[in-house]
MOPAC internal coordinates of N, CA, C and O (Angstrom, degrees):
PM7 1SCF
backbone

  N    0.0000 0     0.00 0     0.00 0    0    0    0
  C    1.4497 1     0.00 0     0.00 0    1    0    0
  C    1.5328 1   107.76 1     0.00 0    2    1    0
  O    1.2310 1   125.01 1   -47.59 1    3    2    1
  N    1.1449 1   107.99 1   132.41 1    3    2    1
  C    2.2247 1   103.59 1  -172.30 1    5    3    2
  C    1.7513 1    86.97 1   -89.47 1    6    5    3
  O    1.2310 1   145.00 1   -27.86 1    7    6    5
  N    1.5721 1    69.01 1   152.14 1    7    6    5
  C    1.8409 1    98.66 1  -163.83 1    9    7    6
  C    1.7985 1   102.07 1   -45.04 1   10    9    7
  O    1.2310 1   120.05 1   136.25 1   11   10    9
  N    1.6245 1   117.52 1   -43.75 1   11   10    9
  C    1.2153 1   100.44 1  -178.32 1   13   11   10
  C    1.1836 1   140.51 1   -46.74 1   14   13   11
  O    1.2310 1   123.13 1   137.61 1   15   14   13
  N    1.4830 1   111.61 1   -42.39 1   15   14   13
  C    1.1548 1   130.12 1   166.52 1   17   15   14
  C    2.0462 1   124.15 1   -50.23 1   18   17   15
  O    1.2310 1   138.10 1   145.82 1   19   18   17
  N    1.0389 1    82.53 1   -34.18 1   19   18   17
  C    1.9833 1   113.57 1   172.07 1   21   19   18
  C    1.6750 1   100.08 1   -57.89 1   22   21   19
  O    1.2310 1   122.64 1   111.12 1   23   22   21
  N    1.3670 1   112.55 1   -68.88 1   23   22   21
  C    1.4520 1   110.21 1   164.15 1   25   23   22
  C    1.3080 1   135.19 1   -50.60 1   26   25   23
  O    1.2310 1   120.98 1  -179.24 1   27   26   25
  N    1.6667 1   115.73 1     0.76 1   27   26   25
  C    1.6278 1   115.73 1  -171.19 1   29   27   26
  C    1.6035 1    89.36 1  -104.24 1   30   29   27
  O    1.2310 1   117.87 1   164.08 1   31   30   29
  N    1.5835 1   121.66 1   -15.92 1   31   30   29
  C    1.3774 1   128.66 1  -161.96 1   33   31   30
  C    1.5540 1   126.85 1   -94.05 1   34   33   31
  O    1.2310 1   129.26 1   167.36 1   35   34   33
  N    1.7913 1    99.76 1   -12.64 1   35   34   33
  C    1.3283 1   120.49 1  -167.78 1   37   35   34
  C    1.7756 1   109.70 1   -74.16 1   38   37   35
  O    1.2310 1   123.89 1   -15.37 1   39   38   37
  N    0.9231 1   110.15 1   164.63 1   39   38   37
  C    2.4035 1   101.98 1  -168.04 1   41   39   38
  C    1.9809 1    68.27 1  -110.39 1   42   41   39
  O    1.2310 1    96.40 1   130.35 1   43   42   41
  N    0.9527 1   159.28 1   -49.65 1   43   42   41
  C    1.2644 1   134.97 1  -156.94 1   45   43   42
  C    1.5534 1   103.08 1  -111.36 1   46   45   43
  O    1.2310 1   129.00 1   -55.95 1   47   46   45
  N    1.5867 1   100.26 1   124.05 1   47   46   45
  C    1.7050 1   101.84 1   174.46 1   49   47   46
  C    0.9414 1   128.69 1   -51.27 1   50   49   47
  O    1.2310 1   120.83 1   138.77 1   51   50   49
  N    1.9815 1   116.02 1   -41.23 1   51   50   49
  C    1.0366 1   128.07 1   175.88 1   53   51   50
  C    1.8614 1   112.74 1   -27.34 1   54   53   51
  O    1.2310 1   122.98 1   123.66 1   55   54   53
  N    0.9634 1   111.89 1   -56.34 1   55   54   53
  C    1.7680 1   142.60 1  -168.89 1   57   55   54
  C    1.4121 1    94.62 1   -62.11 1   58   57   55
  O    1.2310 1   110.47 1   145.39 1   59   58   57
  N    1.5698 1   135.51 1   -34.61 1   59   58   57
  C    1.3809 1   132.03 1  -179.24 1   61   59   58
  C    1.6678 1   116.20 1   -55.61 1   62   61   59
  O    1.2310 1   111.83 1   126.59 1   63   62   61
  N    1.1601 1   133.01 1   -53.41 1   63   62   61
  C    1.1558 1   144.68 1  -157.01 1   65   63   62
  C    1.7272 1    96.15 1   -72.94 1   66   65   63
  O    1.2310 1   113.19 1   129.20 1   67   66   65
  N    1.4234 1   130.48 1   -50.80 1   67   66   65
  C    1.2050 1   120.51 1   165.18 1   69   67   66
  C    1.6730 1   119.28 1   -47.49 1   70   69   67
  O    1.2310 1   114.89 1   139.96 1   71   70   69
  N    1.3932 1   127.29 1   -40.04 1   71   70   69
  C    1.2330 1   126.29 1  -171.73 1   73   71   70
  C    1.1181 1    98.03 1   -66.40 1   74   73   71
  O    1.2310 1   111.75 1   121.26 1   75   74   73
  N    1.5857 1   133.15 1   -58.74 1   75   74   73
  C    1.3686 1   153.04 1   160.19 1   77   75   74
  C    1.7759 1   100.76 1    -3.21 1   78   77   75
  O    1.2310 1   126.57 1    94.33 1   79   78   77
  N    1.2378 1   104.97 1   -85.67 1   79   78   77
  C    1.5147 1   136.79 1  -170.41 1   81   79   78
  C    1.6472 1    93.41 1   -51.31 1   82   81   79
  O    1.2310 1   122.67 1   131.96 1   83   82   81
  N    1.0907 1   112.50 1   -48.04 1   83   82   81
  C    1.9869 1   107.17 1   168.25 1   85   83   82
  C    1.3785 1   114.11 1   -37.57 1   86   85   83
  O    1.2310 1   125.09 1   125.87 1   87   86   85
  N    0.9680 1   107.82 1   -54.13 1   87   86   85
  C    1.5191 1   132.80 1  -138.55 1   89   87   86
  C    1.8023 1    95.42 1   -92.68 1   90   89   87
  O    1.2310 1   118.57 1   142.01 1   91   90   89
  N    0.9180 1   120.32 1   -37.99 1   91   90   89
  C    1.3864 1   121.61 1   162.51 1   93   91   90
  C    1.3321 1   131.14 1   -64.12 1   94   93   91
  O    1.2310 1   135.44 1   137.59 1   95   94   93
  N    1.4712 1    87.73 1   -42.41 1   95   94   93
  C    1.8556 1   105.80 1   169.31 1   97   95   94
  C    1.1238 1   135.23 1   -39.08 1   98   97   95
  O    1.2310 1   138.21 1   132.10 1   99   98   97
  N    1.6559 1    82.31 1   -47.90 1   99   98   97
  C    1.5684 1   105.27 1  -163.53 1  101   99   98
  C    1.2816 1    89.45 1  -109.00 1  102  101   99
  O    1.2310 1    89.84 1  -155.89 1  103  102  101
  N    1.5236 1   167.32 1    24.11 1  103  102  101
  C    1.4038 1   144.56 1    79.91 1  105  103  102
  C    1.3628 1   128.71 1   -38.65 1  106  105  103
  O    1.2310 1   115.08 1   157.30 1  107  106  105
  N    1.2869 1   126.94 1   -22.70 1  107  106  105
  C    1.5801 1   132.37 1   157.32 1  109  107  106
  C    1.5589 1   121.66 1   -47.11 1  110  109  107
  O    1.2310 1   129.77 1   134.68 1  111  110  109
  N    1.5964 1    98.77 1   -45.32 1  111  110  109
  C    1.5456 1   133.78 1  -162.95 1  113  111  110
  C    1.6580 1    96.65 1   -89.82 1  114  113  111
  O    1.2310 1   112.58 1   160.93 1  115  114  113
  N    1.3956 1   131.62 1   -19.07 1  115  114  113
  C    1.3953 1   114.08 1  -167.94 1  117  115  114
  C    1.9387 1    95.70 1  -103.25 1  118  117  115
  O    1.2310 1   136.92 1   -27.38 1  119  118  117
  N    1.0116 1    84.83 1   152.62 1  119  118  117
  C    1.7911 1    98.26 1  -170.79 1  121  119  118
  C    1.3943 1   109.40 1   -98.86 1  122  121  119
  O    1.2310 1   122.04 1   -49.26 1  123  122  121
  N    1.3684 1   113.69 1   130.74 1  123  122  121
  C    1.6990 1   114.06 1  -176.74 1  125  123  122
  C    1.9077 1    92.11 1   -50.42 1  126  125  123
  O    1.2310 1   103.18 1   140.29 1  127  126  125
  N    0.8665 1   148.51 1   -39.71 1  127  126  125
  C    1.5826 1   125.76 1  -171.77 1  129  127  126
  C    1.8575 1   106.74 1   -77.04 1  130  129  127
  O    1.2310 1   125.56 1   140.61 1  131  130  129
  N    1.4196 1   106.92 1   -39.39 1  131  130  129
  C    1.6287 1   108.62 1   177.98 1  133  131  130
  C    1.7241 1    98.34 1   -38.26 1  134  133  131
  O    1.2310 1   129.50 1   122.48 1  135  134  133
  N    1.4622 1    99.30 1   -57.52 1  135  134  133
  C    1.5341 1   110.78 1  -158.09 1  137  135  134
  C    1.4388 1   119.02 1   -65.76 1  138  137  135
  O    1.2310 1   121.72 1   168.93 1  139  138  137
  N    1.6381 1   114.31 1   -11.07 1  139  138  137
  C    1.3904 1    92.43 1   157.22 1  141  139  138
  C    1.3110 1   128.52 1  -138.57 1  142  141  139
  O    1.2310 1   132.54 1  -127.93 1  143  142  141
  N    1.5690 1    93.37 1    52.07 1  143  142  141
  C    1.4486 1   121.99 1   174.06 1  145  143  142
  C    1.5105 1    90.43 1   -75.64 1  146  145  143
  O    1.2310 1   117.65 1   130.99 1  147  146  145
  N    1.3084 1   122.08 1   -49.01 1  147  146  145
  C    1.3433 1   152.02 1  -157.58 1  149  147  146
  C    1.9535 1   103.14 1   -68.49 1  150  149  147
  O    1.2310 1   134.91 1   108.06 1  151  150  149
  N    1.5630 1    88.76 1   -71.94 1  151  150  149
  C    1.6202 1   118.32 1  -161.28 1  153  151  150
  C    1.4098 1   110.59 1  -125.93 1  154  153  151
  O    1.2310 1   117.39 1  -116.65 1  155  154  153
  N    1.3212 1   122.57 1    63.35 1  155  154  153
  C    1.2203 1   107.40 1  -176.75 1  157  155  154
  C    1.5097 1   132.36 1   -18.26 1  158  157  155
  O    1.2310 1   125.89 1   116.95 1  159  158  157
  N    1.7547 1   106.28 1   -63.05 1  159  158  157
  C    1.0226 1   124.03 1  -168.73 1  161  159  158
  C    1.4888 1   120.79 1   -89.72 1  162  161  159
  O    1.2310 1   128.91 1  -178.94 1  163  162  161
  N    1.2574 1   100.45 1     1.06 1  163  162  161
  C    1.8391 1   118.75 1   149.52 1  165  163  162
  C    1.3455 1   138.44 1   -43.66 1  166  165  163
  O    1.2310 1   111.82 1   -84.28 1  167  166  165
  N    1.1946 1   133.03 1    95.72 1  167  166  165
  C    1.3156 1   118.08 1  -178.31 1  169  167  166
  C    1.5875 1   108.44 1  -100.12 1  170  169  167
  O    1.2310 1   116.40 1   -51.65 1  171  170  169
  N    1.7506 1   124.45 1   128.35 1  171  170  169
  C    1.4757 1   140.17 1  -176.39 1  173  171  170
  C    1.6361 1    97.99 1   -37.19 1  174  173  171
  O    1.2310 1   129.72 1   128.08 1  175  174  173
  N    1.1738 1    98.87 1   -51.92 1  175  174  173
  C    1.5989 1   104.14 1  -150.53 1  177  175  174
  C    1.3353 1   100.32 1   -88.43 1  178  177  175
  O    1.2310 1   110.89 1  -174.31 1  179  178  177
  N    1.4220 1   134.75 1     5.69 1  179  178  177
  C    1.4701 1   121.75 1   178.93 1  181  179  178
  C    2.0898 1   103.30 1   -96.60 1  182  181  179
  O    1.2310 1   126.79 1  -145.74 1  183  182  181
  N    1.2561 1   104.55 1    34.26 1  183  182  181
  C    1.1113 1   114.71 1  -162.36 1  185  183  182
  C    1.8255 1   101.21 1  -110.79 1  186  185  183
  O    1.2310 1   137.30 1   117.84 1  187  186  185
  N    1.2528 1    84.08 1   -62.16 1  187  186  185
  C    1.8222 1   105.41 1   155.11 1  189  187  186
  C    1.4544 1   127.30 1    17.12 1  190  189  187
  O    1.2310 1   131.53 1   103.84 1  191  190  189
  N    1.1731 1    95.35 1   -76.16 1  191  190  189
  C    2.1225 1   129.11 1  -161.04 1  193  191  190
  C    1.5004 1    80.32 1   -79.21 1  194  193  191
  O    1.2310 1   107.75 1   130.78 1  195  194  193
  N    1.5631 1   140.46 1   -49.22 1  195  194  193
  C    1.4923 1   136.29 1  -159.87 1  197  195  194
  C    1.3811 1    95.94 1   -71.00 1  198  197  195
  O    1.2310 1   134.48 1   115.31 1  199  198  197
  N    0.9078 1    89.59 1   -64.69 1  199  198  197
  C    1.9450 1   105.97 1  -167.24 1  201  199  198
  C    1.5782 1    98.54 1   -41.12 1  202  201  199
  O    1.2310 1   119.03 1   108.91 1  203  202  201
  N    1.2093 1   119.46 1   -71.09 1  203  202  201
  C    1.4936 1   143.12 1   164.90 1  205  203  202
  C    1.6806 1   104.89 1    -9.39 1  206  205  203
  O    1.2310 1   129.69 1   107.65 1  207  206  205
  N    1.1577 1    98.92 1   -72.35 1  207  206  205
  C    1.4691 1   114.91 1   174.17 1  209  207  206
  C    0.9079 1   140.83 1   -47.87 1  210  209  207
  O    1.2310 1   122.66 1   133.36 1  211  210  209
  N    1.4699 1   112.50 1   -46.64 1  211  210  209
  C    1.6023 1   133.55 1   148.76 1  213  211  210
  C    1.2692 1   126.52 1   -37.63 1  214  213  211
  O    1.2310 1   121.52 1   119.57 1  215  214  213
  N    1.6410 1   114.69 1   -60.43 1  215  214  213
  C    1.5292 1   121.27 1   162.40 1  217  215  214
  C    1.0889 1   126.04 1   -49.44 1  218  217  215
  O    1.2310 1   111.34 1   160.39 1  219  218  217
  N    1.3867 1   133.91 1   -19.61 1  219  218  217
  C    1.2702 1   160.09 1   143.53 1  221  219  218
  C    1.4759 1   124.74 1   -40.34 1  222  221  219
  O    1.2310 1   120.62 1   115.47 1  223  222  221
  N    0.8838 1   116.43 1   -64.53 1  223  222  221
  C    1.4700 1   121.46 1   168.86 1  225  223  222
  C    1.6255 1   107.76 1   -94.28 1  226  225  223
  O    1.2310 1   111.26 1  -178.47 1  227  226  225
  N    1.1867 1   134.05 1     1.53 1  227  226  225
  C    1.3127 1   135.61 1   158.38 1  229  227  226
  C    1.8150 1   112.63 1   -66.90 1  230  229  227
  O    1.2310 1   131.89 1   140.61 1  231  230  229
  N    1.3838 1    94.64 1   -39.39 1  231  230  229
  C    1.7372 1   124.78 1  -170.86 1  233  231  230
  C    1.8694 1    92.12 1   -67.67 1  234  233  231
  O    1.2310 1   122.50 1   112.91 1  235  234  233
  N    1.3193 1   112.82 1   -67.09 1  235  234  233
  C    1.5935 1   130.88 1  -167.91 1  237  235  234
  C    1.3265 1   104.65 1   -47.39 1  238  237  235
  O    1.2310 1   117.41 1   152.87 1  239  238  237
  N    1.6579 1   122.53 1   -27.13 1  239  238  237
  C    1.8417 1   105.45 1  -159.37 1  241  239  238
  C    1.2999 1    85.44 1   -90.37 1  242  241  239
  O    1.2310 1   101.02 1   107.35 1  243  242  241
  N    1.3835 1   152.12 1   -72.65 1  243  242  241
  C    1.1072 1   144.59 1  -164.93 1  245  243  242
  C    1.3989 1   128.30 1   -36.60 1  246  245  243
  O    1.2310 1   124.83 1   154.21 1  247  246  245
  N    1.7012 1   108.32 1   -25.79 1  247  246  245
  C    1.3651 1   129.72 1  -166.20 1  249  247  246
  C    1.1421 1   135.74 1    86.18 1  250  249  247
  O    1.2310 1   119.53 1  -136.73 1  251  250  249
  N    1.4272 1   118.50 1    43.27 1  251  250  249
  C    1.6534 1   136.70 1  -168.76 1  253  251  250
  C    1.3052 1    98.83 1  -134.30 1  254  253  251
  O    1.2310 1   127.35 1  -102.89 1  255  254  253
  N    1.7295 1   103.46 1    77.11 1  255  254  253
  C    1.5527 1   127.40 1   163.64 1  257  255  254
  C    1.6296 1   100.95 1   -45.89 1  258  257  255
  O    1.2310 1   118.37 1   140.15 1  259  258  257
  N    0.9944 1   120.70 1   -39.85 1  259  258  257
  C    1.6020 1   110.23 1  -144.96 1  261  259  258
  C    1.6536 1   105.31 1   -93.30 1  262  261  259
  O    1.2310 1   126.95 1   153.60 1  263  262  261
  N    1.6728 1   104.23 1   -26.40 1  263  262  261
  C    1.5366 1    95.86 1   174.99 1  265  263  262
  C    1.4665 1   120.42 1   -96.98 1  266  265  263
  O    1.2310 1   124.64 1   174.36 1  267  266  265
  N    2.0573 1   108.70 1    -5.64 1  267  266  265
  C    1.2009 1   114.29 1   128.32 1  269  267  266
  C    1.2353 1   119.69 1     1.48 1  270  269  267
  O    1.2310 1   135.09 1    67.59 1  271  270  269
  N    1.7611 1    88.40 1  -112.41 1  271  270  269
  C    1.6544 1   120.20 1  -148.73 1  273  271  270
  C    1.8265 1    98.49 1   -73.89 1  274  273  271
  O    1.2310 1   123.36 1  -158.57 1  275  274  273
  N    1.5563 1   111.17 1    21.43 1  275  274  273
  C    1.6205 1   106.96 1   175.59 1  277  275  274
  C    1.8737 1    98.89 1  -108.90 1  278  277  275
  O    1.2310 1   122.65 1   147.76 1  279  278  277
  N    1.2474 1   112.53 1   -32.24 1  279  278  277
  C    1.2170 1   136.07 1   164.70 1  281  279  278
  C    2.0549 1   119.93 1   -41.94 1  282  281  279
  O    1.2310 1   137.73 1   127.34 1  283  282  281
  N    1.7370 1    83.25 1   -52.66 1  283  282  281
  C    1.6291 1   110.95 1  -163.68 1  285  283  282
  C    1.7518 1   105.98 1   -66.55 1  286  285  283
  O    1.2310 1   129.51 1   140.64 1  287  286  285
  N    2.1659 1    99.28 1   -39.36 1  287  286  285
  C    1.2649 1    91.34 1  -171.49 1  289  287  286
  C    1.7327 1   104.61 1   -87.08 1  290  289  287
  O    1.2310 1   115.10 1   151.60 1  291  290  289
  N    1.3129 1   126.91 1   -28.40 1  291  290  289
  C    1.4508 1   116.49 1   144.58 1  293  291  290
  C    1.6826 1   118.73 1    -3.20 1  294  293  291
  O    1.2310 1   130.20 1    99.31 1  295  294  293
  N    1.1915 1    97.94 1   -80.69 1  295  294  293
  C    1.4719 1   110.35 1   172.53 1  297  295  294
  C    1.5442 1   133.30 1   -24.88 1  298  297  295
  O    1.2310 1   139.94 1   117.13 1  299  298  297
  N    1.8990 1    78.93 1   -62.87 1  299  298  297
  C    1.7998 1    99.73 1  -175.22 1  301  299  298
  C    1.8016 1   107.39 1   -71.72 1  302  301  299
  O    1.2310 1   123.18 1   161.52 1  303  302  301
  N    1.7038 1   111.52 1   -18.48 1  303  302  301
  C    1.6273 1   112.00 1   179.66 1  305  303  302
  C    1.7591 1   111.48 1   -59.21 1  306  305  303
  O    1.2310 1   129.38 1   146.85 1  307  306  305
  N    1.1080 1    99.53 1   -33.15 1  307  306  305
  C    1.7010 1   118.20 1  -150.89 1  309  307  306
  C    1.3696 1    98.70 1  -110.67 1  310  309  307
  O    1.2310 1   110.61 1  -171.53 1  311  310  309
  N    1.7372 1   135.25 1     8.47 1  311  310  309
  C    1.4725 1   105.25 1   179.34 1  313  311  310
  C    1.5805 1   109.50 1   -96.30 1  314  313  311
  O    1.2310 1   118.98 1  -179.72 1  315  314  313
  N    1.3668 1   119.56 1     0.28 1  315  314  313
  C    1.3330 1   127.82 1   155.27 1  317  315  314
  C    1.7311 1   114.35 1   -37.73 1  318  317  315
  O    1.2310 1   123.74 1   159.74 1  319  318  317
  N    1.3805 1   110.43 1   -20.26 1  319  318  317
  C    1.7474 1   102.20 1  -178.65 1  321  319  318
  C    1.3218 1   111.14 1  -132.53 1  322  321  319
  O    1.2310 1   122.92 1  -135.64 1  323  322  321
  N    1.8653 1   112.01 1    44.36 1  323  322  321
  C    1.0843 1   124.87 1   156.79 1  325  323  322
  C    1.4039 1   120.14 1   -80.67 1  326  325  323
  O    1.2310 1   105.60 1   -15.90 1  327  326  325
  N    1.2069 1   144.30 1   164.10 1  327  326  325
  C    1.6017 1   138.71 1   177.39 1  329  327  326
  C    1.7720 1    92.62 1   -83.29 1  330  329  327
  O    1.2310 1   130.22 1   -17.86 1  331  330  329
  N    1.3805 1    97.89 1   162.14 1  331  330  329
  C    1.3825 1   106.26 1   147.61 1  333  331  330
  C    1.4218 1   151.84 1   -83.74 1  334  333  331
  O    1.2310 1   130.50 1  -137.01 1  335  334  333
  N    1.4372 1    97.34 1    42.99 1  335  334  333
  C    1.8084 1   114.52 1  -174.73 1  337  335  334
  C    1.6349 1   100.64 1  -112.42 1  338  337  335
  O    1.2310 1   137.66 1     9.78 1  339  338  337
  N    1.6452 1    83.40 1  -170.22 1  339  338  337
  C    1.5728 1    83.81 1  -174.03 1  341  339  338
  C    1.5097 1   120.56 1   -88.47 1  342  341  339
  O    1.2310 1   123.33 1   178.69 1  343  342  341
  N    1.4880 1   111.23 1    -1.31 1  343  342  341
  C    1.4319 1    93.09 1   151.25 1  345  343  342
  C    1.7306 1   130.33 1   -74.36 1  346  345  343
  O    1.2310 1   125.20 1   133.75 1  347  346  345
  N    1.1167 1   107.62 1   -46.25 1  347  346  345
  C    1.3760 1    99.58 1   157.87 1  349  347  346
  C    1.1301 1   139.70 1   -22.71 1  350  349  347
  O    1.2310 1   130.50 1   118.35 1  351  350  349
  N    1.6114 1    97.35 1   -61.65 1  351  350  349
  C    1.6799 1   120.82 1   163.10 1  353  351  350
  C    1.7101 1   111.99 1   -36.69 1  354  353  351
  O    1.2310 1   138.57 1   105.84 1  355  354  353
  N    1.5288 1    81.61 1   -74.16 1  355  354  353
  C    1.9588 1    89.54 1  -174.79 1  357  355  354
  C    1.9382 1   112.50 1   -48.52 1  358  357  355
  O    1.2310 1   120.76 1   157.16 1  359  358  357
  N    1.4599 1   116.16 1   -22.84 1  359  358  357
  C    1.3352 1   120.70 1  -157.84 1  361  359  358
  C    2.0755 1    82.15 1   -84.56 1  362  361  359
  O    1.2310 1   122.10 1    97.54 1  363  362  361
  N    1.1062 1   113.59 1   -82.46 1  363  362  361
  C    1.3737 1   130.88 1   163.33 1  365  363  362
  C    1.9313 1   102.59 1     4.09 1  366  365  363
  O    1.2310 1   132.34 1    98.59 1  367  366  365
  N    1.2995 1    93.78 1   -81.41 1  367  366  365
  C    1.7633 1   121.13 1  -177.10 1  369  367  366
  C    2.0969 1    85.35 1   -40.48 1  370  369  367
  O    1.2310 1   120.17 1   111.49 1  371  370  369
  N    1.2879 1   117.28 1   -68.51 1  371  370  369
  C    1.2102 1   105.04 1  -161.71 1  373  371  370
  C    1.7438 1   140.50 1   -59.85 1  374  373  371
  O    1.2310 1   143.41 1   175.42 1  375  374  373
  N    1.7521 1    72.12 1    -4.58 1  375  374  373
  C    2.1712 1    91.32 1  -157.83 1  377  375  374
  C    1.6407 1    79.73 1  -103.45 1  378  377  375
  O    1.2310 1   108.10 1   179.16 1  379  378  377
  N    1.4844 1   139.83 1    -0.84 1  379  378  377
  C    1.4291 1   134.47 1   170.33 1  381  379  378
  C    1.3365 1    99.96 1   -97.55 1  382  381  379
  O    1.2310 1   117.79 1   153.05 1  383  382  381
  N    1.3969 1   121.81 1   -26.95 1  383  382  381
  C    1.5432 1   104.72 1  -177.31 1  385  383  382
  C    1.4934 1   102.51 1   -86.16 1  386  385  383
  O    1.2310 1   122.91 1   151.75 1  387  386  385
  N    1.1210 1   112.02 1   -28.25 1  387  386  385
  C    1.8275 1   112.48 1  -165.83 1  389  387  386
  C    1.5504 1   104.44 1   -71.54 1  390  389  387
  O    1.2310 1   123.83 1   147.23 1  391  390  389
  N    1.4066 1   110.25 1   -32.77 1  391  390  389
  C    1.3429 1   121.24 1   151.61 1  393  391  390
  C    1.3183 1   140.59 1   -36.00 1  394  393  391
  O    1.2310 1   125.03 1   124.57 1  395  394  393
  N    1.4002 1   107.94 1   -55.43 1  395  394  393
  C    1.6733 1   133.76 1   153.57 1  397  395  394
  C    1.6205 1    97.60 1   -29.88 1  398  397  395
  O    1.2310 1   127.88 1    75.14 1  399  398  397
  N    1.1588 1   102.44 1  -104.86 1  399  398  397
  C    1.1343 1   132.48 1   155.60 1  401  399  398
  C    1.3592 1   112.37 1    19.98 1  402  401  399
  O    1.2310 1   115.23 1   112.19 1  403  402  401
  N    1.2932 1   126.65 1   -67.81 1  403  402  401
  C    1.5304 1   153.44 1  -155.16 1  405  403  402
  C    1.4330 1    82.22 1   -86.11 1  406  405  403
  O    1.2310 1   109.32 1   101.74 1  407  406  405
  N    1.6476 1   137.63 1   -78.26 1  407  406  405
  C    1.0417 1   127.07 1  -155.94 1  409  407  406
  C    1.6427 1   129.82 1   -30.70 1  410  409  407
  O    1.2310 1   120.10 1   180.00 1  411  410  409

């Protein structure tokens, strides 16, 4: 199960933002050739904007607007290397509401 998912599973939020921070790591750490030993049609960095996002609203439940919306624009740098499907879409859709949100 990839670490992000690990962070949706934890009973204390506190504990989310580390799974988070895994999970980035270890997309930082994987090499466009590792990755499509794996996934051909995978790209490392379209991972980014999710991950991004996550830390983001990991940041928001506790109430740390500010490492939030430092998190959020992370996000907004990197959704340039989302695909054009509907995950993208749905990823996109979420970093405008989390946005909302933030204001």
């Amino acid at each position: 199960m990839p670490a992000h998912h690990l962070a949706d599973l934890q009973d204390d939020p506190r504990a989310e933002p580390e799974w988070d921070r895994r999970a980035l790591a270890a997309a930082d750490s994987l090499t466009a050739e590792r990755a499509r030993t794996y996934e051909p049609a995978r790209q490392v960095r379209a991972f980014h904007p999710s991950l991004h996002l996550n830390l983001a609203s990991d940041h928001l439940k506790p109430g740390e607007p500010d490492l939030a919306r430092e998190q959020l624009e992370r996000a907004v740098r990197t959704l340039d290397v989302l695909p054009e499907d509907a995950c993208g879409a749905g990823i996109r859709a979420a970093v405008d509401e989390l946005r909302q949100r933030l204001r």
